[in-house]
TORKOL-339992 format. One record per residue (C-alpha): x negated, z, y; chain. Coordinates in nm, 3 decimals. Each point is the difference from the previous one (the first is absolute). Example, Ala and Ser with C-alpha at 12.3 -4.5 7.8 and 13.67 -1.06 7.14 Angstrom:
# residues 2
R        u        w        v  cadena
R   -1.230    0.780   -0.450       A
R   -0.137   -0.066    0.344       A
END
This chain:
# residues 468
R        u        w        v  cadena
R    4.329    5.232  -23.226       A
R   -0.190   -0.316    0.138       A
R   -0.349    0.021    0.032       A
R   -0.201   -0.229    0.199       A
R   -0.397   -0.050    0.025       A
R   -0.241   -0.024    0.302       A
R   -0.342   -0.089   -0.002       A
R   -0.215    0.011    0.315       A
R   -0.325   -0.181   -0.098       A
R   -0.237    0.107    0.261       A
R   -0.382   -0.103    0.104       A
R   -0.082    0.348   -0.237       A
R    0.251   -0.021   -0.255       A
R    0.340   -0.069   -0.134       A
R    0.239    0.267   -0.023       A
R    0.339   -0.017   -0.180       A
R    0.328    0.207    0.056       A
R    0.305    0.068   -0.198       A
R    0.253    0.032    0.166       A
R    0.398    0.142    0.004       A
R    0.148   -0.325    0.147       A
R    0.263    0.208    0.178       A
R   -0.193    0.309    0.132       A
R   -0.343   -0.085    0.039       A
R   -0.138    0.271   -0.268       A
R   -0.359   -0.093   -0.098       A
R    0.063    0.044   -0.421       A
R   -0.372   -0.167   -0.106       A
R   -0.304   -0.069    0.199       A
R   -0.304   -0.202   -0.134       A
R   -0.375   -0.159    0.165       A
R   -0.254   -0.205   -0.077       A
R   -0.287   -0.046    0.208       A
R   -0.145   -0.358    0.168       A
R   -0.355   -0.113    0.071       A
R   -0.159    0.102    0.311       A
R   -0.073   -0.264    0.266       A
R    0.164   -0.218    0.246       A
R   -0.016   -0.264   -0.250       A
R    0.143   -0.004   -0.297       A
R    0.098   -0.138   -0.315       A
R    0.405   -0.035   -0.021       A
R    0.000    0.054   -0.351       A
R   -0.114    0.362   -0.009       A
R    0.334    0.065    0.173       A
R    0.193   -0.186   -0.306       A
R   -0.199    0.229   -0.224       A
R    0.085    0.304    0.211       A
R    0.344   -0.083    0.037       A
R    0.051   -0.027   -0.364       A
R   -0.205    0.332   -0.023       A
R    0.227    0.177    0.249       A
R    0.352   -0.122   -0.051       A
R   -0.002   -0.184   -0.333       A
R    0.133    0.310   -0.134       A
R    0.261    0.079    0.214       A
R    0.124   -0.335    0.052       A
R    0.233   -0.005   -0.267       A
R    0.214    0.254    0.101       A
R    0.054   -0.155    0.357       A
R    0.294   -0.199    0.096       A
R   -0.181   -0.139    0.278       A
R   -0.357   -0.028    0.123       A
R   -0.139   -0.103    0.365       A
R   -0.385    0.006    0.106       A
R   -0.174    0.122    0.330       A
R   -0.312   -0.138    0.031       A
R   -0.278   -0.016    0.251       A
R    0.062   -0.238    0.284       A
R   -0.246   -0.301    0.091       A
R   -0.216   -0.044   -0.288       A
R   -0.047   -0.377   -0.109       A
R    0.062   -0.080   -0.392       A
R   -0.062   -0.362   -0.050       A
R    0.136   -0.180   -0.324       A
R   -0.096   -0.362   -0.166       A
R    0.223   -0.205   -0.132       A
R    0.083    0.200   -0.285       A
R    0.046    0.330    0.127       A
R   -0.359    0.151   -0.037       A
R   -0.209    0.164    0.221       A
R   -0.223   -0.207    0.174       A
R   -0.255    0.254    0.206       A
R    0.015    0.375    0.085       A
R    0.296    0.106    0.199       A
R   -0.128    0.048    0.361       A
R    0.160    0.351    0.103       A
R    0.173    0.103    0.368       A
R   -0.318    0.162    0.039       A
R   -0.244   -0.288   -0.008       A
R   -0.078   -0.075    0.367       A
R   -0.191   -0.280   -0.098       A
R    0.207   -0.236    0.140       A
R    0.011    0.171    0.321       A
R   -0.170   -0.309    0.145       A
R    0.248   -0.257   -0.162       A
R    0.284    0.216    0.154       A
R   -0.102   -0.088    0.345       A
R   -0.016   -0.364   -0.112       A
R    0.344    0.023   -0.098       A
R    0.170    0.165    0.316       A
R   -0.182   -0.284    0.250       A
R    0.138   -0.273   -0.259       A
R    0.314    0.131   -0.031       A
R    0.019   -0.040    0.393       A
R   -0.149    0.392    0.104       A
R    0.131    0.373   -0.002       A
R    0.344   -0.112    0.125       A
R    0.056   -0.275   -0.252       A
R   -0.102    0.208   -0.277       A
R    0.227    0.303    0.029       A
R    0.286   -0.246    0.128       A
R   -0.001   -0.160   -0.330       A
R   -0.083    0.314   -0.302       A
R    0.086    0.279    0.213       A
R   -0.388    0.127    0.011       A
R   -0.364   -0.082    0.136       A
R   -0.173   -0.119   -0.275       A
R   -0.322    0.208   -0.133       A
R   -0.221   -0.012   -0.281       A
R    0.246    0.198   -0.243       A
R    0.252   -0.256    0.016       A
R    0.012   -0.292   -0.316       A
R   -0.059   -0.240    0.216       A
R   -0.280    0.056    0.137       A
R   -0.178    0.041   -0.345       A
R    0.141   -0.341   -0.081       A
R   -0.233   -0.142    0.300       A
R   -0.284    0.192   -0.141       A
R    0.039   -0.131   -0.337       A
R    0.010   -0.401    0.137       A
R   -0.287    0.073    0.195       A
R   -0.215    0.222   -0.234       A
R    0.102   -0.094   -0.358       A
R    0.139   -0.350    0.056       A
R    0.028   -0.068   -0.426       A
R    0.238    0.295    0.009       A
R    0.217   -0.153    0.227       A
R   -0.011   -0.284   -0.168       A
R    0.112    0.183   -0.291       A
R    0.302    0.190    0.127       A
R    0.332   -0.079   -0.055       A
R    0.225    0.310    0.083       A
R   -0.085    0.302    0.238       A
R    0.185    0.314   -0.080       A
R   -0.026    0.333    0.147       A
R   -0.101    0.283   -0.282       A
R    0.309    0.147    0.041       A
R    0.160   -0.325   -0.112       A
R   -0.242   -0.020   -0.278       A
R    0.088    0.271   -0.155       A
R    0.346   -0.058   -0.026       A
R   -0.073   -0.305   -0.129       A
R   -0.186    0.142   -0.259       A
R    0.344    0.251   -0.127       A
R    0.232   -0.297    0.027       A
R    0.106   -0.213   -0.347       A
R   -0.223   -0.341   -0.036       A
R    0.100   -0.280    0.203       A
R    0.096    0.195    0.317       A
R   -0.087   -0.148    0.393       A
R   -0.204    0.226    0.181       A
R    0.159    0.198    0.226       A
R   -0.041    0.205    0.328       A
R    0.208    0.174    0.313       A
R    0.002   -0.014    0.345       A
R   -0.152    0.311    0.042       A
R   -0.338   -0.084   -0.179       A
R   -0.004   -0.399    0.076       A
R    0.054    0.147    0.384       A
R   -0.375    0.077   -0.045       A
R   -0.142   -0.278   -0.066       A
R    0.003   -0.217    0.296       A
R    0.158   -0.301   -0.179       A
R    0.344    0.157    0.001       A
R    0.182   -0.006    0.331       A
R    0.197    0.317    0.105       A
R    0.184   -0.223    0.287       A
R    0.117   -0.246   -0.257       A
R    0.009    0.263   -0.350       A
R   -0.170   -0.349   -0.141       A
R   -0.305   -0.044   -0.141       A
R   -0.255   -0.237    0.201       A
R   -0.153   -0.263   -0.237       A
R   -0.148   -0.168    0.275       A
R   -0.231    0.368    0.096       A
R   -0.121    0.002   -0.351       A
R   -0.070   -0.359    0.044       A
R   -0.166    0.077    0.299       A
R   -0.237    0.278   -0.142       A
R   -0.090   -0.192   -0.349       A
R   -0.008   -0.335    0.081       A
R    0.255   -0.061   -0.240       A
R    0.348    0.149   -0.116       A
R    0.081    0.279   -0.271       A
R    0.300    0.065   -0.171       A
R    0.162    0.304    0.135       A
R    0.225    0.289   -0.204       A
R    0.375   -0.054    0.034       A
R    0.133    0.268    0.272       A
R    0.330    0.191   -0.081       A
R    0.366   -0.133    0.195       A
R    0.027    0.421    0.001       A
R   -0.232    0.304    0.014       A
R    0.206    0.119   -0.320       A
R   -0.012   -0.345   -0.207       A
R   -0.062    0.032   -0.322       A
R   -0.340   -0.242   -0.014       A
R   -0.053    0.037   -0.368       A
R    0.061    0.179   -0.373       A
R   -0.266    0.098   -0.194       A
R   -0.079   -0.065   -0.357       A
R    0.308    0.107   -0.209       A
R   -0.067    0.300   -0.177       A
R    0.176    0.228   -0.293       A
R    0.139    0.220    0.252       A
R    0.077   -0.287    0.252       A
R    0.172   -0.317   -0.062       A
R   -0.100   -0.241    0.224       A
R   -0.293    0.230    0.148       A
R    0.019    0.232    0.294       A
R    0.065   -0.159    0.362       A
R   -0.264   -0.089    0.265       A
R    0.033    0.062    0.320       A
R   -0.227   -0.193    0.267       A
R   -0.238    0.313    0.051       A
R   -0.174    0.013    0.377       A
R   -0.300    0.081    0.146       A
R   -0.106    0.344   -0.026       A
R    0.092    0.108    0.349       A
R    0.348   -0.109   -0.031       A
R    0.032    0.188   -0.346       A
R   -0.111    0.325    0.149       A
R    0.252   -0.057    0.273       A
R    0.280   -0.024   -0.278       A
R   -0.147    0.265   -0.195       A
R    0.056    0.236    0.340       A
R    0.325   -0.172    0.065       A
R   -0.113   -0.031    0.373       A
R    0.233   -0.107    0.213       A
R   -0.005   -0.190    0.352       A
R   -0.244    0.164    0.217       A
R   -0.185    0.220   -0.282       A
R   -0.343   -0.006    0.016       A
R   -0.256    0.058   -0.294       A
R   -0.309    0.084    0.018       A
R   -0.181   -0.076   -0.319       A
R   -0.387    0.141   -0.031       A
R   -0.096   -0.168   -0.290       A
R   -0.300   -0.302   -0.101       A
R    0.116   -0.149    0.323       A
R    0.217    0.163    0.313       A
R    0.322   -0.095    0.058       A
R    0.262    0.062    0.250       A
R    0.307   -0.167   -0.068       A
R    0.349    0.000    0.187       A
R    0.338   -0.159   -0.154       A
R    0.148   -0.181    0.241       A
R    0.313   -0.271    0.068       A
R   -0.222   -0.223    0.216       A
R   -0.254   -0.210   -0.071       A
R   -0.329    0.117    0.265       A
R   -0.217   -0.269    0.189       A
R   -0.327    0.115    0.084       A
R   -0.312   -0.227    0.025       A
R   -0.219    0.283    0.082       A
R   -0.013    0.014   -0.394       A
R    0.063    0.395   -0.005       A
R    0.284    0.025   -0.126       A
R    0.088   -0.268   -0.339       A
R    0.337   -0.101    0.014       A
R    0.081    0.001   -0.389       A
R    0.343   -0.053   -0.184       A
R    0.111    0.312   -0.195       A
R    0.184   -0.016   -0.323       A
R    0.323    0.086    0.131       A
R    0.120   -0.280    0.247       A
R   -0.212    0.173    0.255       A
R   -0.319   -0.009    0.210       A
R   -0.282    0.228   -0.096       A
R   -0.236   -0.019    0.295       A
R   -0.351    0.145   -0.085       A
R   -0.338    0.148    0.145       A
R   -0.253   -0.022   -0.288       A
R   -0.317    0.194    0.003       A
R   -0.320   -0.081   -0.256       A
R   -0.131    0.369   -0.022       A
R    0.251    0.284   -0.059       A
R   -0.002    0.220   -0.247       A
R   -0.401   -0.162   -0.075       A
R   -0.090    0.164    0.287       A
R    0.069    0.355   -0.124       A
R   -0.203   -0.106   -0.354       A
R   -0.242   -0.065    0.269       A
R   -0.039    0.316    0.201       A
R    0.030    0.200   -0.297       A
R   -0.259   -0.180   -0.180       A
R   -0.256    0.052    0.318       A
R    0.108    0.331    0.048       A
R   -0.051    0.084   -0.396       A
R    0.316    0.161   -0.029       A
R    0.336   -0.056   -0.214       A
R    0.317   -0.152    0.183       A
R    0.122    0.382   -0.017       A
R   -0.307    0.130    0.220       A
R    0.002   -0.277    0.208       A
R    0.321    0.083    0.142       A
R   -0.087    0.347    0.002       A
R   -0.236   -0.079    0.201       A
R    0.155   -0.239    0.205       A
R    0.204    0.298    0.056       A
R   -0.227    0.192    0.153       A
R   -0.146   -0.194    0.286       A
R    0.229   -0.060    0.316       A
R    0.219   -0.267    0.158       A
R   -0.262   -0.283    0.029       A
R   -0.286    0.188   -0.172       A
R   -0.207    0.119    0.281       A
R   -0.004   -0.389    0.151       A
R   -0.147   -0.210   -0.340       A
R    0.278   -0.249   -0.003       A
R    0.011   -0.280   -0.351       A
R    0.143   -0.338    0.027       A
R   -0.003   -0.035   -0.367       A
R   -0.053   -0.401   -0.032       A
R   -0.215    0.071   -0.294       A
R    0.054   -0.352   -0.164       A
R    0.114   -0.228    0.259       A
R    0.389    0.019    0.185       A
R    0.268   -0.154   -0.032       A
R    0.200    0.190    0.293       A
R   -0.165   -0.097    0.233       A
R   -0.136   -0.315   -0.169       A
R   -0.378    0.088   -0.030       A
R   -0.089   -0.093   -0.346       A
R   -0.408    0.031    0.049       A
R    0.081    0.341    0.210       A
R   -0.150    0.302   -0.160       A
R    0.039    0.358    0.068       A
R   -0.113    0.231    0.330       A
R   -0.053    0.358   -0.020       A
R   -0.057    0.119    0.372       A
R   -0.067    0.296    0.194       A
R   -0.202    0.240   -0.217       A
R   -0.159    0.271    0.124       A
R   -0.273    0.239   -0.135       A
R    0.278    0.216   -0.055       A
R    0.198   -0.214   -0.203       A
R    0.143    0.136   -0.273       A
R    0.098   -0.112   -0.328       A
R    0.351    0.096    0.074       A
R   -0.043   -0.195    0.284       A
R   -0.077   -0.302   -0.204       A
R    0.294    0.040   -0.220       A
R    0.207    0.048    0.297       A
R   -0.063   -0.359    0.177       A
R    0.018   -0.163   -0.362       A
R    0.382    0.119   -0.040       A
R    0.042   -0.054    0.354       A
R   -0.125   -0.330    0.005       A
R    0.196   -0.117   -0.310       A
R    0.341    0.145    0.182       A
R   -0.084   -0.150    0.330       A
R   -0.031   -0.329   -0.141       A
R    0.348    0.002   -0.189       A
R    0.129    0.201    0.343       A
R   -0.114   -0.344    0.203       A
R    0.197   -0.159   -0.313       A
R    0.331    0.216    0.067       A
R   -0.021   -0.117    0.401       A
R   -0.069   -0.377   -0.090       A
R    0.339   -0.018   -0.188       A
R    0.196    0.185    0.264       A
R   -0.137   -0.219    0.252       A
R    0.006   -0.313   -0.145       A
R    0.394    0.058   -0.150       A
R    0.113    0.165    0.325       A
R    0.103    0.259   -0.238       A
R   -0.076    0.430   -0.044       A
R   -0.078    0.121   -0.299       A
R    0.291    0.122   -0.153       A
R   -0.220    0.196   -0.245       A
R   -0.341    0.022   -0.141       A
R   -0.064    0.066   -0.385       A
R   -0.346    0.057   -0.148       A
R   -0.098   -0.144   -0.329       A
R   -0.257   -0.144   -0.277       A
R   -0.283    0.197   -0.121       A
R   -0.198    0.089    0.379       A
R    0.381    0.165    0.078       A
R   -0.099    0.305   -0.236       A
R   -0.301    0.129    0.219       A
R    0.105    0.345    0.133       A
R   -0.168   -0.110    0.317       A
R    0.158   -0.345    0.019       A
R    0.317    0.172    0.005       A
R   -0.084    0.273    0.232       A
R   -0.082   -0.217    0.258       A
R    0.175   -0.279   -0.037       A
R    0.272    0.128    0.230       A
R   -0.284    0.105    0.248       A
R   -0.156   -0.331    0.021       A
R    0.332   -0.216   -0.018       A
R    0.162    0.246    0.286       A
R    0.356    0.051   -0.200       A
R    0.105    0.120   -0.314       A
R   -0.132   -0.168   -0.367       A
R    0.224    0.016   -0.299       A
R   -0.224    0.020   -0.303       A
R    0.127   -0.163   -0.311       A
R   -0.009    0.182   -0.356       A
R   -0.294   -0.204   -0.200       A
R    0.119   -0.283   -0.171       A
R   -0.062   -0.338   -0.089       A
R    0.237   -0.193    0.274       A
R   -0.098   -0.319   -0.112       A
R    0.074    0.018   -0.311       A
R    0.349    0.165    0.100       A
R    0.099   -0.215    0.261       A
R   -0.060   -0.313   -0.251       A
R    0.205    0.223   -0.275       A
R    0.270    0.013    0.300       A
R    0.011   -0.355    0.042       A
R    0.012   -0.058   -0.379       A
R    0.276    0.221   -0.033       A
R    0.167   -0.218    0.353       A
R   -0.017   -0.311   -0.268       A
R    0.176    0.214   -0.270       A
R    0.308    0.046    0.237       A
R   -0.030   -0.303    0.251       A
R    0.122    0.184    0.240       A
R   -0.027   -0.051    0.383       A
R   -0.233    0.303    0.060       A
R   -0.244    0.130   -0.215       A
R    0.107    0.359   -0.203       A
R   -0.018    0.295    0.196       A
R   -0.247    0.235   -0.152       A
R   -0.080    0.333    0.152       A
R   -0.339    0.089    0.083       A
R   -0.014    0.367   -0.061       A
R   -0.334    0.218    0.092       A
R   -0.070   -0.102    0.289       A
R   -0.126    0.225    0.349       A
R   -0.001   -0.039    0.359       A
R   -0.388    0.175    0.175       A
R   -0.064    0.054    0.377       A
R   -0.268    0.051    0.236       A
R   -0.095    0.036    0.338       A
R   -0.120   -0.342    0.116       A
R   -0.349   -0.064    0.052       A
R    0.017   -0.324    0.224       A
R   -0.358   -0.004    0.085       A
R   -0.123   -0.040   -0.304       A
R    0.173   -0.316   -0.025       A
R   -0.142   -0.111    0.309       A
R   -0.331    0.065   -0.074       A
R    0.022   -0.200   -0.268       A
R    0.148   -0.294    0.173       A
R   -0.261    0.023    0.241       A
R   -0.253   -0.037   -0.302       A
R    0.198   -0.316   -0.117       A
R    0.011   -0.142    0.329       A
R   -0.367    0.033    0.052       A
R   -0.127   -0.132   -0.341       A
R    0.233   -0.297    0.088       A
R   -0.167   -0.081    0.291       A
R   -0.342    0.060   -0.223       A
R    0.156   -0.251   -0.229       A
END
């Protein structure tokens, strides 16, 4: 029996899987936590890494890592760290972004060329801020690598070239989803100067790498290229063309497989590479599951009662209405947004309250769900629920209500990490699909649709836009 290892090393933590290469059966889970912040240093995740799946790597045939997408690790000459990693949720550079689309010849230009409208999460765009802001950095760098790819780095034997996929480089506005090239010439363009890039697989199941040889594995285990953390949890819920997840986690995100690679300068929806020879076009929100911390922690309550509660208020809690840009946006782009809490009464309640918080987090990844099926010409074939926000009794309750069709809610799990222990165990065989792994536990929930609450709240985000 093979067994196969996948990390997913998140902006929170790492988390490590064990997996039966052939069925999918989780056999050992293990997590170590990461600093706080939206800027960090990249060697806490080595440390947590080696906390988390140091002892299970051994045993694994194969290993693959899911990281989080965007965040900027810069390396000197030889291979160390030369400043904090800047993290997808650093809208810093929000400015430099802008700067980038107009040079890069506007909206059009931009997503012609890597698929997406650039924003401030995207590498790039933290490469401007760094030439402009901390010039002797830049001066410094030598390599740029996505923490994803740094990690991996850090499991392979000495002497190995960094190493990436589509699916990650797809996000960082250097790489060019027309082409499936890299772009020297945009990191040239952000810097000032050039960087060496990681080496991109010829396959989505290449074997990039071994590790160190071990007692129990000559030669080391196999590397696979690893992805972004989107495209991992797509693997790990072996979504198909059409599938949509919805994944309520640090950040929102909506994601669709699809065959075809989308074109939309509007910058809604982010045309990304999956790891599969696919398209994974995107609608990322900032605040998601943050914004139930949020309401609970005004409303004094644990996540339990604040659903309960939620619960017992009505379809668009007696007119308060959320639009829950607590910490900037990202879909829409509004990075210096913040939230708006309208239509209180003397009579609001505190159900009320934790009504249009759940409401306001489901309308936003409901305007997420629309943006894909718009902008791929494509229905949602289905709709799956997941990451840590997924597990609120009112999340799921309404869910269906506020998204107007069925939900299918996903047994907890770490999809990340399973989807990159997928793709690991792809590398083992080399075959032309990935393994077929059945996802068992899962549920389908209805409601009746509540279609005005959604359009109360895109009323909300239509006026604030016009507030600026």
């Amino acid at each position: 029996m093979a067994l196969v290892l996948g990390i997913d090393s998140s902006t929170q933590s790492t988390k490590a899987l064990l997996v039966d290469a052939e069925t999918g059966e989780v056999r050992q889970e293990r997590r170590a936590a990461h600093p706080d912040g939206t800027e960090v240093d990249p060697r806490a995740w080595l440390t947590a890494v080696d906390e988390a799946a140091g002892p299970l790597l051994e045993q694994a045939e194969a290993v693959a890592v899911g990281g989080q997408q965007h965040g900027m690790v810069l390396l000197d000459e030889r291979g160390e760290v030369v400043r904090d990693a800047l993290l997808w949720n650093d809208t810093r550079s929000a400015p430099q972004a802008e700067a980038l689309i107009e040079e890069m010849g506007g909206p059009e230009a931009s997503v012609a060329e890597i698929g997406s409208l650039m924003v401030a999460s995207f590498t790039a765009s933290k490469l401007r801020w760094v030439r402009d802001e901390e010039p002797e950095v830049a001066a410094r760098a030598a390599r740029v690598l996505l923490p994803h790819d740094y990690v991996s780095l850090h499991l392979a034997e000495q002497g190995t070239v960094p190493f990436t996929d589509r699916g990650d480089a797809s996000g960082t506005a250097y790489y060019s989803t027309a082409s499936e090239t890299w772009k020297p010439e945009l990191v040239e363009l952000a810097l000032g100067r050039s960087l060496d890039l990681p080496r991109l697989p010829s396959a989505p199941q290449e074997v990039m790498a071994r590790t160190a040889a071990t007692s129990t594995s000559r030669g080391g285990a196999a590397i696979a290229a690893g992805t972004g953390d989107n495209m991992g949890a797509a693997l790990g819920l072996s979504q198909g063309e059409g599938d949509v997840s919805v994944s309520i986690g640090t950040s929102g995100v909506c994601a669709m497989v699809s065959p075809t690679r989308p074109n939309d300068a509007t910058g809604t929806v982010t045309g990304f590479a999956d790891a599969t020879g696919r398209f994974l076009p995107m609608a990322t929100t900032m605040n998601a599951a943050r914004i139930l911390e949020a309401g609970r922690a005004l409303l004094g309550v644990s996540h339990e009662e604040m659903a309960q509660l939620a619960l017992a208020s009505v379809p668009g809690a007696h007119g308060v209405t959320l639009l829950p840009y607590f910490d900037g946006e990202r879909t829409p782009n509004r990075p210096d947004a913040r939230a708006t809490l309208t239509g209180m009464s003397t009579s609001t309640t505190r159900e009320d309250i934790a009504r249009a918080y759940v409401e306001g987090l489901l309308c936003s990844l409901a305007d997420g769900v629309t943006a894909l099926e718009e902008r791929t010409g494509t229905t949602a074939r289905r709709i799956t629920l997941i990451g840590g926000g997924a597990r609120s009794e009112a999340v799921q309750q309404l869910a269906p209500a506020i998204f107007g069709r069925e939900v299918t809610l996903a047994p907890p799990a770490e999809y990340v990490a399973l989807g990159a222990a997928r793709q690991a165990a792809w590398a083992l065989t080399g075959a032309d699909e990935p393994p077929a792994w059945e996802l068992n536990g899962s549920r389908t929930v209805t409601a009746e649709p509540t279609p005005e609450v959604l359009e109360a709240y895109r009323v909300l985000k239509a006026r604030t836009g016009e507030w600026g």
